[in-house]
C-alpha atoms as a printed R data frame, in Angstrom:
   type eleno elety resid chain resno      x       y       z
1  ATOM     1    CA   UNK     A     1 13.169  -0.292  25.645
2  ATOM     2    CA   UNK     A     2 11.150  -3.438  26.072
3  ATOM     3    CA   UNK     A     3 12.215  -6.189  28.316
4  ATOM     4    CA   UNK     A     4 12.359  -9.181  25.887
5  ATOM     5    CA   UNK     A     5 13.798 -12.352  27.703
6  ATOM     6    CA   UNK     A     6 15.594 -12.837  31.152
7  ATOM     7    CA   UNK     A     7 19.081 -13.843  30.314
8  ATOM     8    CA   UNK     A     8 20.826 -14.590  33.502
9  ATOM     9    CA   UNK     A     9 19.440 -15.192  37.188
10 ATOM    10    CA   UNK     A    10 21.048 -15.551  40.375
11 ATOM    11    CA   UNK     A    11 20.412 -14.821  43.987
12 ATOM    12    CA   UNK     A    12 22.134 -11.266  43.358
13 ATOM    13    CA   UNK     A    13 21.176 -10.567  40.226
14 ATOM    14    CA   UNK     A    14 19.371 -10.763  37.011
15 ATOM    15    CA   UNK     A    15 19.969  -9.660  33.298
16 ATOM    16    CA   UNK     A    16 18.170  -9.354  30.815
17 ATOM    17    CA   UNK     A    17 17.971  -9.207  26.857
18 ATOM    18    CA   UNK     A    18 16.256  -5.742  25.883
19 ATOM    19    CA   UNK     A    19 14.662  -5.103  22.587
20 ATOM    20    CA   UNK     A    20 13.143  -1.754  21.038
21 ATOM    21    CA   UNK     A    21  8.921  -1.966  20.612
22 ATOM    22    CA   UNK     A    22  9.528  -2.141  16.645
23 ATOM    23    CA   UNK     A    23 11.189  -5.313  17.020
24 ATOM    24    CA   UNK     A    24  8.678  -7.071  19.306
25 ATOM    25    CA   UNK     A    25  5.543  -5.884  17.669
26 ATOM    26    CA   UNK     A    26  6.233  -6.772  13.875
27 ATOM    27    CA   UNK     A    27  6.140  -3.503  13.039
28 ATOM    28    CA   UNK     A    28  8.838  -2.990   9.711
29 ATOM    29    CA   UNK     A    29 10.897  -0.216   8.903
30 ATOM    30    CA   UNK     A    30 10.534   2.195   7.107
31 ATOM    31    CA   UNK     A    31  6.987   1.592   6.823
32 ATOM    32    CA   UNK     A    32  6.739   1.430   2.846
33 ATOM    33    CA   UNK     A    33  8.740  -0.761   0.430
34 ATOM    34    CA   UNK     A    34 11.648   1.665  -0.777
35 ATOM    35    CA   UNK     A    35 13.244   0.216  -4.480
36 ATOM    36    CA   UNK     A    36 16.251   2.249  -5.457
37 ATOM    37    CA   UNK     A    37 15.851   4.735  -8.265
38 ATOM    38    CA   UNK     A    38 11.914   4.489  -8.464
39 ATOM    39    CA   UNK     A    39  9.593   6.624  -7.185
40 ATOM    40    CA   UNK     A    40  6.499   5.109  -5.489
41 ATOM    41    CA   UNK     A    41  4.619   8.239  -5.878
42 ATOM    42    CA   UNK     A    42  1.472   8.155  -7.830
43 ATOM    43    CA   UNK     A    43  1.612  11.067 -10.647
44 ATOM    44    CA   UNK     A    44  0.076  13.879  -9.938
45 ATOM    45    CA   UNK     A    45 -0.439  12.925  -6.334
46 ATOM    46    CA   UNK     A    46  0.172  14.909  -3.371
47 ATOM    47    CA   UNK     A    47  3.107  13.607  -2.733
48 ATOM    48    CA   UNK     A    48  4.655  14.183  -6.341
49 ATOM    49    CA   UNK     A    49  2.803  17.602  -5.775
50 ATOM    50    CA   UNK     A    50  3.566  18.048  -9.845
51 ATOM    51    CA   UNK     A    51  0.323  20.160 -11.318
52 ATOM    52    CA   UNK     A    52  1.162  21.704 -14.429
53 ATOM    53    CA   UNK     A    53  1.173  20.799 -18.213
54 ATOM    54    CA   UNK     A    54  2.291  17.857 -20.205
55 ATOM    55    CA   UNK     A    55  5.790  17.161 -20.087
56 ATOM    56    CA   UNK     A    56  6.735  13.549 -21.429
57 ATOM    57    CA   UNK     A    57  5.636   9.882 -21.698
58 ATOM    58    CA   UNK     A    58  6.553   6.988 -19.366
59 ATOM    59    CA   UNK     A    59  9.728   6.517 -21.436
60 ATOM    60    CA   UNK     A    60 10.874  10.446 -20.661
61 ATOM    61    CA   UNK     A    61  9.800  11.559 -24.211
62 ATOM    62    CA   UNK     A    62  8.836  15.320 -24.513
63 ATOM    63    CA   UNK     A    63  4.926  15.181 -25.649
64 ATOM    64    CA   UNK     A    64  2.371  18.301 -25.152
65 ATOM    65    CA   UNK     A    65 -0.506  15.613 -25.301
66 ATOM    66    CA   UNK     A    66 -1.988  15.546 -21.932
67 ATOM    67    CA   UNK     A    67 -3.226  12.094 -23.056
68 ATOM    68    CA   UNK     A    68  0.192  10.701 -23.197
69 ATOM    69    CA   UNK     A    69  1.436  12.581 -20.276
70 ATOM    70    CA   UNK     A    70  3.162   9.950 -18.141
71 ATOM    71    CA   UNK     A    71  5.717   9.975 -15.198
72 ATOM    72    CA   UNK     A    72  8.523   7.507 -16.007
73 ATOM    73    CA   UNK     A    73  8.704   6.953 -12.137
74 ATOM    74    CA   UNK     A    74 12.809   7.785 -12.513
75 ATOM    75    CA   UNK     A    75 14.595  10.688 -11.370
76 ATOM    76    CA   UNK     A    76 14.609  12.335 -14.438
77 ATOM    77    CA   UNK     A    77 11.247  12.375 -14.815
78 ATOM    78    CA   UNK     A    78 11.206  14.252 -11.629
79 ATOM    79    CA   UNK     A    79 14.056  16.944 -13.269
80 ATOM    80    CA   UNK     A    80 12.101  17.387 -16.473
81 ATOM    81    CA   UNK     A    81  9.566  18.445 -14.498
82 ATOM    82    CA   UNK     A    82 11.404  20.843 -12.200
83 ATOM    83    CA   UNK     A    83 10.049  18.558  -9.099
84 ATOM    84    CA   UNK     A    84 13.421  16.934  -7.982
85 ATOM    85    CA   UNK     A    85 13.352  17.753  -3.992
86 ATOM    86    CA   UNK     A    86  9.595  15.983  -4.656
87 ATOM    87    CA   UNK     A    87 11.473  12.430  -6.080
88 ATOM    88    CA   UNK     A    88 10.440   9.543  -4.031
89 ATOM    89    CA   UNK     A    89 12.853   6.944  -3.941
């Protein structure tokens, strides 16, 4: 705890408004922008930690093109690849 403002003083005693450090050194959490259903993972990444072959577009079509090959940042583009406990949002 961080001692953030005296609150109350008299000649006995004294209280005072406490505050954790995140909230009194702008800190923000968590410490990344979280949107609901939509992974913030970059493809391929180590954090997606996906390696293998094509799988589907951006739009969670099946291709074998490794051209096309596109992660539709949604949660079932993290099943069709078999990487669901990897899903980051």
């Amino acid at each position: 705890w961080v001692v953030e403002q005296m609150s109350l003083l008299t000649a006995m005693t004294a209280s005072f408004v406490l505050a954790t450090p995140t909230e009194t050194d702008g800190a923000l959490f968590p410490g990344r922008i979280m949107l609901a259903n939509t992974c913030m993972w970059t493809y391929r990444s180590d954090e997606c930690g996906y390696t293998g072959g094509a799988v589907a577009d951006e739009f969670d079509k099946p291709t074998t093109d490794i051209r096309k090959d596109r992660c539709s940042k949604c949660m079932r583009g993290c099943e069709m690849r078999g990487m669901v406990a990897n899903f980051g949002g």
